[in-house]
C-alpha positions as CSV (number, residue, x, y, z in Angstrom):
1,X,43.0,186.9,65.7
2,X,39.7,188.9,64.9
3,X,36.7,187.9,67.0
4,X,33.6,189.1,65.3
5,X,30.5,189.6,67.2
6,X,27.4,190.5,66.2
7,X,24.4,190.7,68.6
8,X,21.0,191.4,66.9
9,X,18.6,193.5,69.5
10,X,15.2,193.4,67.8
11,X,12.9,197.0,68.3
12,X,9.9,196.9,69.8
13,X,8.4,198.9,66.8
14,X,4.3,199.1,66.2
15,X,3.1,196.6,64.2
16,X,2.2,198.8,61.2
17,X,5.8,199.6,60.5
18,X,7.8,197.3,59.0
19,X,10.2,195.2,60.7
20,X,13.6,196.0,62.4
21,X,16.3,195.1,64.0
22,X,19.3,197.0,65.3
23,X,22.7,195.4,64.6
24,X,25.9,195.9,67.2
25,X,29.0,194.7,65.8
26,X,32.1,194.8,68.4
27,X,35.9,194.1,66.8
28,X,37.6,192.9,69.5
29,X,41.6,193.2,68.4
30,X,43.4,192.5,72.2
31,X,42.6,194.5,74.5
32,X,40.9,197.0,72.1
33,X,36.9,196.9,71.4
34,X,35.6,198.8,68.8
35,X,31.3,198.9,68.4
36,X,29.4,200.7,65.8
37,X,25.5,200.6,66.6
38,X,23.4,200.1,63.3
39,X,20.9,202.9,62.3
40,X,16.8,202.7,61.0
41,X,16.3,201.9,57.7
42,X,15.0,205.4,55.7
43,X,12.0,203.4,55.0
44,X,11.1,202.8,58.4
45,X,11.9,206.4,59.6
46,X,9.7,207.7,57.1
47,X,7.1,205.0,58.0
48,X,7.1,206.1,61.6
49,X,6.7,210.0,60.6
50,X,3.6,209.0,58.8
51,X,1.8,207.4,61.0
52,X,2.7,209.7,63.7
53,X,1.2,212.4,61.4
54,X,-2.1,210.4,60.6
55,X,-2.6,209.4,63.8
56,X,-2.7,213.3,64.7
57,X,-5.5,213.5,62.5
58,X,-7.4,210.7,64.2
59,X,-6.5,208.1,61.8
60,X,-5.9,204.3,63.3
61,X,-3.4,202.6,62.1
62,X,-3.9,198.8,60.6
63,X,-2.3,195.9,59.0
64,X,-3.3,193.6,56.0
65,X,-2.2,190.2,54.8
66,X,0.0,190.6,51.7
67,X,-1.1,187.1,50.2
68,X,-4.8,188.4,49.2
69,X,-7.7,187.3,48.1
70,X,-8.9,188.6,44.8
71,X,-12.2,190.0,46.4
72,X,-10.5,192.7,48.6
73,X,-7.8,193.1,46.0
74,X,-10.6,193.5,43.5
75,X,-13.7,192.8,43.5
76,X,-14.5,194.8,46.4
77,X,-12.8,197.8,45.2
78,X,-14.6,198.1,41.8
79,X,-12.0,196.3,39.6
80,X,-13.7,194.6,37.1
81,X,-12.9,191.1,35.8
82,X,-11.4,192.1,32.3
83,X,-9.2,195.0,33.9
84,X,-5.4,195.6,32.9
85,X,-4.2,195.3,37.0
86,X,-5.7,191.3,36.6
87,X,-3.5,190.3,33.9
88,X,-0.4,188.0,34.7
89,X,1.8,190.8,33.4
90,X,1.1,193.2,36.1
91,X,0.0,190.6,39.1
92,X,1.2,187.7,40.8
93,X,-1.1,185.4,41.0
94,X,0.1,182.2,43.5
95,X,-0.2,179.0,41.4
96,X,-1.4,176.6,43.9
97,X,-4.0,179.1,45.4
98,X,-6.4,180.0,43.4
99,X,-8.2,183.7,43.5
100,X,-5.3,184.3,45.8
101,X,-2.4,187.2,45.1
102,X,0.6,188.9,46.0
103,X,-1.4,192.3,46.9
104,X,-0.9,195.1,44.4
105,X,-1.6,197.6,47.1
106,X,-2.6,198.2,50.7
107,X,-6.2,199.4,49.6
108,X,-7.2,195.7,50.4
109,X,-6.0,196.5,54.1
110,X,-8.3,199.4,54.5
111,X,-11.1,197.8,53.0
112,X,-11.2,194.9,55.3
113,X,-10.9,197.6,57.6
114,X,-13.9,199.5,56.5
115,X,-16.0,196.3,56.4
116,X,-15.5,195.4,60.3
117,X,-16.5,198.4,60.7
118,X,-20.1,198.9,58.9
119,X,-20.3,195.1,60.6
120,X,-19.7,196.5,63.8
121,X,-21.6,199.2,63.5
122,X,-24.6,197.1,62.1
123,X,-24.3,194.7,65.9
124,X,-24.3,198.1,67.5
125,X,-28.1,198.9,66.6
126,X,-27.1,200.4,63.4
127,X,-24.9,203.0,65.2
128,X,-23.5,205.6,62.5
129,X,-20.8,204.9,60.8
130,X,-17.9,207.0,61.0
131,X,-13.9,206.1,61.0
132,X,-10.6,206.7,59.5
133,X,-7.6,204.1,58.7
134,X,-4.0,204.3,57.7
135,X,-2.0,201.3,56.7
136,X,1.6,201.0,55.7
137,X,2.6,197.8,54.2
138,X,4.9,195.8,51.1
139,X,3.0,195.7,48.2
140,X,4.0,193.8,45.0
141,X,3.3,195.0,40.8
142,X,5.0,192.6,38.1
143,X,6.2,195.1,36.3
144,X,9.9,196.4,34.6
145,X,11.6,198.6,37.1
146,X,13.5,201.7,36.7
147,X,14.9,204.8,38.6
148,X,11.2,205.2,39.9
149,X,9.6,202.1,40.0
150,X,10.1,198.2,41.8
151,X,8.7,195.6,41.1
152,X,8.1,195.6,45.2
153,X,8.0,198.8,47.9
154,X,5.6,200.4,50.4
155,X,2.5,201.9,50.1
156,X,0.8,204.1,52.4
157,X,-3.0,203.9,52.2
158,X,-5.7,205.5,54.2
159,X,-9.2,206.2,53.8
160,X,-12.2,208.1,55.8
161,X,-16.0,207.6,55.8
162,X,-18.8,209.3,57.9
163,X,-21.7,211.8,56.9
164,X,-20.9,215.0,54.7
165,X,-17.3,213.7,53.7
166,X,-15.9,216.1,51.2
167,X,-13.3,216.0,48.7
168,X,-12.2,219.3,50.2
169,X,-11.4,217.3,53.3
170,X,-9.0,215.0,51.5
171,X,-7.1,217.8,49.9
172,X,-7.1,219.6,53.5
173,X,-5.7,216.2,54.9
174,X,-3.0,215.6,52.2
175,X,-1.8,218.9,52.0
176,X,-1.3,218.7,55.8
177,X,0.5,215.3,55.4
178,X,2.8,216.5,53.0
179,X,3.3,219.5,54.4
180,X,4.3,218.2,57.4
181,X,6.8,215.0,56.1
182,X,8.7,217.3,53.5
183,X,8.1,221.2,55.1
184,X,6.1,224.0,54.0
185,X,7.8,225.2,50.6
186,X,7.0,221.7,49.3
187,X,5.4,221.9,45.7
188,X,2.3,220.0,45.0
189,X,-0.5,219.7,42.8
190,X,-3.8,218.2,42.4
191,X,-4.7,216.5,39.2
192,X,-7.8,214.8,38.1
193,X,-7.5,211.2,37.1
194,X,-9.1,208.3,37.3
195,X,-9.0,205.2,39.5
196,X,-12.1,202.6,39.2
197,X,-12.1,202.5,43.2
198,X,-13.5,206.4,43.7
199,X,-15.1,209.2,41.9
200,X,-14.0,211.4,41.1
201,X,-10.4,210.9,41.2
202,X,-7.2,212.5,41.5
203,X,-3.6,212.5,41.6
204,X,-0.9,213.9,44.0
205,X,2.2,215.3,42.4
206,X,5.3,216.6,43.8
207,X,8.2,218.6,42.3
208,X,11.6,216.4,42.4
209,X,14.9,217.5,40.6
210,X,13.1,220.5,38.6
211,X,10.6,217.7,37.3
212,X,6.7,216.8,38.5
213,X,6.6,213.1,40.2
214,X,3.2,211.4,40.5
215,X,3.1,210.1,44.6
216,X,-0.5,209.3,45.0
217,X,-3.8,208.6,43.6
218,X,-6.5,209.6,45.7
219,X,-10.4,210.7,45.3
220,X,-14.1,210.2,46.8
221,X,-15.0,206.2,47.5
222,X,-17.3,205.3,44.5
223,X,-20.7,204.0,45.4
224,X,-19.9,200.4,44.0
225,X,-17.3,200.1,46.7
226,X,-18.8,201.4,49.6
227,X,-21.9,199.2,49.0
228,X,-19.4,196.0,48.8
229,X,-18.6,196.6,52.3
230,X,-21.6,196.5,53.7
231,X,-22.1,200.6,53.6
232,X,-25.2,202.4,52.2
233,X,-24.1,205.3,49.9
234,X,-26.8,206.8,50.5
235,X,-26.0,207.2,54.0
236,X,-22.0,207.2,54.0
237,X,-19.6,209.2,52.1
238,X,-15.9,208.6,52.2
239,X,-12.7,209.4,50.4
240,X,-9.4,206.9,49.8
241,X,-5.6,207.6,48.7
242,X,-2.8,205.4,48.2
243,X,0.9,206.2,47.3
244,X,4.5,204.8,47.0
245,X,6.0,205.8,50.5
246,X,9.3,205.4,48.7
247,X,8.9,207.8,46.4
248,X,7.9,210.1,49.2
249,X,11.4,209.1,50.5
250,X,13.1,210.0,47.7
251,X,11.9,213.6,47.1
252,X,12.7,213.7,51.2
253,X,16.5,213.3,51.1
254,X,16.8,213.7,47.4
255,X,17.5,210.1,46.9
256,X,17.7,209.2,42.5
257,X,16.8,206.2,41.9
258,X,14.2,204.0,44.1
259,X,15.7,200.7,43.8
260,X,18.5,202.3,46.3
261,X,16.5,201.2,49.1
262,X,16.6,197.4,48.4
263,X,20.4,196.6,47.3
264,X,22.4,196.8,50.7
265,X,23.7,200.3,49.9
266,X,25.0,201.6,53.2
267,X,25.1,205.0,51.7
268,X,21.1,204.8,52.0
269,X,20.6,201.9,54.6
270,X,23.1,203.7,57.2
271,X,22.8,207.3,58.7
């Protein structure tokens, strides 16, 4: 008779990666015991990295609720009311909550986080502001998926205000990042887009399979959003940039198809 057990020893990970717990099984068959040990999840290795890198940088890292309000989701952030990103097609909205959603990315964490601050700052006789904040978390799109998208994954976010913040230093800061995760000979570019949060704006791509893969949008904080957290533009300058980390993770151990990392694959969820 097979006696299967399994004893779960939970990780004492930071609270701004996600979850995990590492597995023993032990087959005892008479008097022979065999135990395998169970591995990180490639999402929560790469989660790990990135904070370890941004918190080199001086970054601190922070957690958000992922049942929102629509004022961080967007409001604060410069989303206006008749915006594609509010329709029921591409959100979901909780029915018995209203002005409340799954959030559609982790900016809301970092703006919560950039509004304690100028609050702070403001109890502090209106010390200067200056800060930087990296957030890793689930965020949710209703949306079709495919090879490179889910309707849920996990964005890395991060943002930096102070006096005489550039859009130089952003590129300096991803660049580093990247650089760094996925090794020197990584191909990226810079292209200029547009996001209603900053302005200007831009996008991160990377080179995966002999093809260009959009990562990350990015760019300078626009006015709008920095006054909506108690900032004065005038006074403050910051940047944002926010970015699938899965698709990070798939250009980092050539992984196809995104939706790899949420069906039980062992091939992907043990190394």
């Amino acid at each position: 008779m097979i006696l299967l057990m399994i004893l779960a020893y939970k990780c004492i990970v930071n609270s701004f990666t996600p979850c995990v717990a590492r597995i023993r099984i032990c087959c005892i068959i008479g008097n022979m015991i065999e135990a395998t040990a169970g591995s990180y999840h490639p999402l929560t290795i790469l989660s790990e990295e990135a904070t370890t890198t941004f918190r080199e940088m001086g970054f601190e890292p922070i957690v958000g609720p992922e049942l929102e309000t629509e004022w961080y989701n967007f409001d604060a952030l410069n989303v206006p009311k008749d915006h594609p990103a509010r329709d029921m097609q591409d959100t979901f909205f909780i029915k018995d909550m209203p002005e409340h959603v799954l959030r559609t990315h982790s900016t809301s964490a970092t703006a919560r986080a950039l509004e304690q601050l100028a609050k702070d700052c403001s109890k502090d006789g209106d010390k200067k502001i200056s800060g930087a904040f990296i957030s890793i978390g689930k965020v949710f799109r209703n949306e079709a998926t495919d090879a490179t998208h889910e309707m849920q994954f996990y964005q890395i976010d991060g943002t930096m205000v102070g006096e005489n913040i550039n859009i130089s230093n952003l590129k300096a800061i991803l660049t580093y990042f990247y650089k760094k995760i996925l090794g020197n000979d990584v191909e990226m570019e810079f292209r200029p887009s547009y996001f209603p949060f900053v302005e200007p704006g831009l996008e991160v791509w990377l080179k995966f399979k002999n093809e260009w893969l959009e990562v990350m949008g990015a760019g300078m904080l626009h006015p709008n959003v920095i006054k909506n957290l108690c900032m004065d533009p005038e006074k403050v300058q910051g940047f944002a940039f926010g970015g699938g980390l899965d698709r990070i993770a798939m250009v980092k151990w050539n992984i196809p198809d995104v939706r790899y990392f949420y069906q039980g694959d062992l091939r992907v969820n043990q190394w």
